[in-house]
Steps between C-alpha positions, in 0.01 A plus 500: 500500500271455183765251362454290871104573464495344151740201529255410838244555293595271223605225753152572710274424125752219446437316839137592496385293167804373193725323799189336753294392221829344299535299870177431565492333168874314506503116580851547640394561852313162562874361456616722812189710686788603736649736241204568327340645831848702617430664164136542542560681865766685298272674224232578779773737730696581195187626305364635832808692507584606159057673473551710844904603404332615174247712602746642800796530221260698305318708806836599623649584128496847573702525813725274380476252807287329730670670763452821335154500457408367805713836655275700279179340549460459846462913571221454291277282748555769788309746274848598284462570133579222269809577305473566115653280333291249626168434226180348555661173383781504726286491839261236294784288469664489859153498632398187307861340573438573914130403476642124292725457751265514794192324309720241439672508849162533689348167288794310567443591881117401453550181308682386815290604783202295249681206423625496914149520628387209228773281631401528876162448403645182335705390819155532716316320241811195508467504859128476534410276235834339378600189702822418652842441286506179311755264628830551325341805215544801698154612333134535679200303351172664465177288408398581188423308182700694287853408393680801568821651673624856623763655695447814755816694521551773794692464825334169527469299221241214433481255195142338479341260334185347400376128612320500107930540432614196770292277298554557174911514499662175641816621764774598237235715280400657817872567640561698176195749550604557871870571367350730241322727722772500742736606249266828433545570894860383495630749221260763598264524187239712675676753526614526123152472416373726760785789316326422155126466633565874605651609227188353305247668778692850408419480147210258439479721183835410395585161275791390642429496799270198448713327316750557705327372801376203322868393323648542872206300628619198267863546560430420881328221442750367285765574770292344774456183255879469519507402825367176493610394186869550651404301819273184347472550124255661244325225465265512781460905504413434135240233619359707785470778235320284282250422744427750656467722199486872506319557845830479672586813282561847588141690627435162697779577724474724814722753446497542099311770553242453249764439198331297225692274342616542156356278256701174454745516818406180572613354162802746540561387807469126361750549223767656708538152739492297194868389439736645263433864583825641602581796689653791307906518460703691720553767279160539417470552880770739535326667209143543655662617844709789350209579295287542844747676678574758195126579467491556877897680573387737176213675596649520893874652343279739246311635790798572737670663263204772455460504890740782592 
């Protein structure tokens, strides 16, 4: 049990500051956000993992099991004395690793019921002020000076944008923004950004968590700028970028949740659909996804072994 405890505990620092940071700062994943933000998700449940299995491996130590302890324990909240072998440190830890789990459980459930209510506020905004669908865009127009554009995801989805945005971007400029933001609703991005927004709201006081928010934040957008650049070329997406500059960004939109945007996506954002940027090789891939799945199968296999 206190080998389990410390090899969780090792992987748990590891994920928490060398491994993020060392992403955070690659240039690799501009070259393929997809696999850069499977191994993002990856560090967050696999270091999520590897802190509460440590502090349970190390809680339960003297019972020699999960199972075990729990047996022993439980007498002890119907008034039962608390068996002896059991320090000070021992309850500290399981109690920590149960309260974790539910902080970061119960934020995850309030980050959703937020960002849920924000959205339907959205959709009753759309529908009051927003007008009709543009013929042949599949996105609502709202009067307003500003060149902007936004997606609201939920069971009914909405992509909006700005008449300041109709008349600054001539028809393939425009087409690209409408196929960026419906890529976001298309593959889903709220709700990898919803995972990492609570995961930041659990621990403001924690690093990585920002960063971690932020690099996933970029990786999206990078994903949702593939869309159109597949269907009618970088060229305009770049052009539309150019123009419209960085209020189209991240913390403009209506469900970024606040999320500033790091310094210099745009210009990141820039390079990456300027040609001659390749994808990474297959077995660079392959190498990334085993990667995420070891960090995530390790800490789940360590802590079924000390369950019973």
């Amino acid at each position: 049990m206190i080998a389990a405890a410390l090899l969780l505990g090792a992987l748990a620092l590891a994920l928490a500051w060398p491994v993020p940071v060392a992403l955070s700062r690659a240039n690799w994943p501009a070259r393929s956000p997809a696999t850069a933000l499977v191994l993002w998700q990856a560090i967050a449940l696999g270091g999520g993992l590897s802190m509460i299995g440590a502090l349970l491996a190390f809680g339960a130590a003297p019972a020699g099991s999960l199972g075990s302890a729990t047996a022993e324990l439980l007498p002890a909240f119907h008034g039962g004395p608390i068996p002896v072998h059991f320090g000070v440190v021992h309850l500290a830890s399981l109690t920590l690793a149960v309260g974790l789990a539910v902080h970061l459980a119960l934020n995850l459930l309030t980050t959703a019921v937020r960002a849920e209510r924000a959205r339907r506020r959205q959709h009753r905004l759309i529908d009051l002020l927003a007008s009709p669908v543009q013929a042949g865009s599949g996105a609502r127009v709202l009067a307003h000076p500003t060149p902007a554009a936004y997606c609201v995801p939920g069971l009914r989805t909405a992509t909006v944008i700005t008449e300041g945005l109709v008349d600054l971007l001539d028809e393939d400029e425009l087409r690209a923004v409408i196929d960026h933001e419906r890529a976001h609703l298309d593959q889903f991005h709220h709700l990898v950004l919803l995972a990492f927004r609570s995961w930041h709201a659990a621990l403001p006081w924690f690093p990585i968590a920002n960063r971690a928010e932020r690099s996933v934040t970029v990786l999206t957008e990078m994903l949702a700028d593939d869309a159109p650049r597949r269907r009618i070329g970088a060229a305009p997406l770049r052009s539309a970028l150019l123009r419209v500059g960085t209020s189209g960004e991240p913390g403009a939109y209506a469900d970024a949740g606040g999320v500033t945007p790091d310094e210099g996506m745009l210009e990141r954002r820039l390079a990456r659909l300027a040609p001659g940027l390749l994808p990474l090789g297959r077995d660079a891939r392959t190498a990334v996804w085993s990667l995420s799945a070891a960090i995530v199968v390790v800490p789940s296999a360590v802590i079924a072994t000390i369950a019973f």
